[in-house]
C-alpha positions as CSV (number, residue, x, y, z in Angstrom):
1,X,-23.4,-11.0,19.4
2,X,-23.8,-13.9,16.6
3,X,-20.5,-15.4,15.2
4,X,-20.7,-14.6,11.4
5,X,-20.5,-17.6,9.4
6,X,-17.6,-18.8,7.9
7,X,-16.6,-19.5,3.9
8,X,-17.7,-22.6,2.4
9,X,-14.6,-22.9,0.5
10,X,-11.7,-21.3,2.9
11,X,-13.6,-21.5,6.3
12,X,-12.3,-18.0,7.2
13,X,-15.2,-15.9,8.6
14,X,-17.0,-13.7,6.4
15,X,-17.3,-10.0,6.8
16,X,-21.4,-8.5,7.3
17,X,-21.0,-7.2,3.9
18,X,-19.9,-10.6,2.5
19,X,-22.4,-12.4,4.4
20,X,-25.2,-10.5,3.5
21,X,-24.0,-10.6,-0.1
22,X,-24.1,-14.6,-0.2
23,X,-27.6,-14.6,1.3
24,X,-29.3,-11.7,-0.8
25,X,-27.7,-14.4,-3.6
26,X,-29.0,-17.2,-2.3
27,X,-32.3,-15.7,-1.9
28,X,-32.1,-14.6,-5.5
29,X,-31.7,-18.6,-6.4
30,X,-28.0,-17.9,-8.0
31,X,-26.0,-20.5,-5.6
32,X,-22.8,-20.5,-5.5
33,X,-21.6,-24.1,-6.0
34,X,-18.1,-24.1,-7.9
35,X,-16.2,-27.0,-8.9
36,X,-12.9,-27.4,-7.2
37,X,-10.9,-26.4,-10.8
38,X,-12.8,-23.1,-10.9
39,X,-12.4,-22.5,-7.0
40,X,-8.4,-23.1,-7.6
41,X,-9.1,-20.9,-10.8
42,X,-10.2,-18.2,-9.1
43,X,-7.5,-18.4,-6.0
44,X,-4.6,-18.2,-8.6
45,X,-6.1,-14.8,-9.9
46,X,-6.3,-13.4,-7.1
47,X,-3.0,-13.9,-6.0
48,X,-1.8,-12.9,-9.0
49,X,-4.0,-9.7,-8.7
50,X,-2.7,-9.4,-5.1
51,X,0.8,-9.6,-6.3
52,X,0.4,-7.1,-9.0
53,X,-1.2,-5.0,-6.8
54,X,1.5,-4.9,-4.1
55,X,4.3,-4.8,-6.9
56,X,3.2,-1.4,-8.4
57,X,2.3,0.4,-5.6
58,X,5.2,1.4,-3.1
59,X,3.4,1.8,0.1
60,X,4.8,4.4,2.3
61,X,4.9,2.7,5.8
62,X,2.9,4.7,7.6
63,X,-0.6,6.4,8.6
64,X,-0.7,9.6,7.4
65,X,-3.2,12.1,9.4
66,X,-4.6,13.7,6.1
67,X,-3.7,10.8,3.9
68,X,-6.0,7.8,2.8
69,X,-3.9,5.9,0.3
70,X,-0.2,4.9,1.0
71,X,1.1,5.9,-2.3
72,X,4.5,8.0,-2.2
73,X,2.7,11.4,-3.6
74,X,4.7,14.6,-2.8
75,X,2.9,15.0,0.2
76,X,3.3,11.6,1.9
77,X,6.9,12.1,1.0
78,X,7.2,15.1,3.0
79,X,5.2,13.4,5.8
80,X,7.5,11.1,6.2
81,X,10.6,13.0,6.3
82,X,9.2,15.3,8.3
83,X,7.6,13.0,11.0
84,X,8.8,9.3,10.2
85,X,10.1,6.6,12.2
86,X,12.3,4.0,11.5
87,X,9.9,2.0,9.5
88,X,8.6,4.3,6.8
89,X,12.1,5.9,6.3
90,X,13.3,2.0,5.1
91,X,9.9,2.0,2.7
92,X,11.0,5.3,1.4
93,X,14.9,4.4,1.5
94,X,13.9,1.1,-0.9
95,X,11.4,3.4,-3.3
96,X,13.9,6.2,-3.8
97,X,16.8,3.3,-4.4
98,X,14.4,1.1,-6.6
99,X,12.2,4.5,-8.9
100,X,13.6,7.3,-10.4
101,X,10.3,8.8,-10.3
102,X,10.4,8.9,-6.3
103,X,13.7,10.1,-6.3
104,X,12.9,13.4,-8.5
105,X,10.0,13.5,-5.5
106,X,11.9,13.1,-3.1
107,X,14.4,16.2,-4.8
108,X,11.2,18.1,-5.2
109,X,10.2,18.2,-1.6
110,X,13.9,18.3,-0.1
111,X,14.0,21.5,-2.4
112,X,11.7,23.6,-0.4
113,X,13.3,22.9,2.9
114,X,16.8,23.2,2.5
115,X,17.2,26.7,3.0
116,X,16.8,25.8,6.6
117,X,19.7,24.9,8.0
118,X,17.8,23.3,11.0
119,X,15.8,21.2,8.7
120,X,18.5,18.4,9.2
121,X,16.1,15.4,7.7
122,X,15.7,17.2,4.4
123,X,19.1,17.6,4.3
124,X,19.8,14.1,4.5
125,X,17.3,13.0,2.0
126,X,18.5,15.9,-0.7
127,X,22.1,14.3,-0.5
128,X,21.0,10.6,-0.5
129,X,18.8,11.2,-3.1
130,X,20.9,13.5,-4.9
131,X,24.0,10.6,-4.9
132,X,21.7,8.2,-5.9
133,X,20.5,10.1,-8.9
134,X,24.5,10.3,-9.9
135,X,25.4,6.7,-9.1
């Protein structure tokens, strides 16, 4: 297999979808030749749009099987209580402490469960998120 080539500017290797990209625009006759300013440019907005991006959304922690986002919706909440690890239950221990929002969800799907007394997880969410609600 052919070793894809690499970035001008970053020398990290390119994707097929990048690489194909830079050669249908170099067969167009748009180069890409940017200054060194406008290369900088360019890398400070995209970490800042990296950093936005991974400041607003809380990502859960884990795959989900029937999932394909890792925002804390109702039903990636009750995935993780249900069948978590370690891992995603620290995620979800930082979004309930740091978003009301969560927190309600959190309420929302312990609600439905806690009429099982076996359902010991639920439990334990309902009364942490419950005392952090009231703290």
């Amino acid at each position: 297999m052919a070793e894809l080539p690499r970035c001008p500017h970053c020398q990290n290797s390119l994707t097929r979808k990048q690489a194909a990209q830079m050669l249908a625009s170099l067969s167009a006759g748009r180069t890409k030749n940017f200054s060194e300013a406008e290369r900088c440019l360019r890398r400070e907005r995209m970490k800042s749009i990296n950093a936005r991006r991974t400041a607003a959304s809380f990502g859960t922690g884990m795959p989900h099987r029937h999932l394909n986002h890792g925002r804390f919706t109702l039903a990636a909440i009750d995935d993780v209580i249900g069948r978590g690890q370690r891992g995603p239950w620290a995620s979800l221990l930082a979004a309930v402490d740091a978003s009301p929002e969560i927190r309600s969800r959190v309420l929302r799907v312990c609600a439905a469960h806690v009429s099982d007394d076996f359902a010991q997880r639920y439990h334990f969410w309902n009364n942490y998120a419950s005392r952090q609600a009231t703290a």
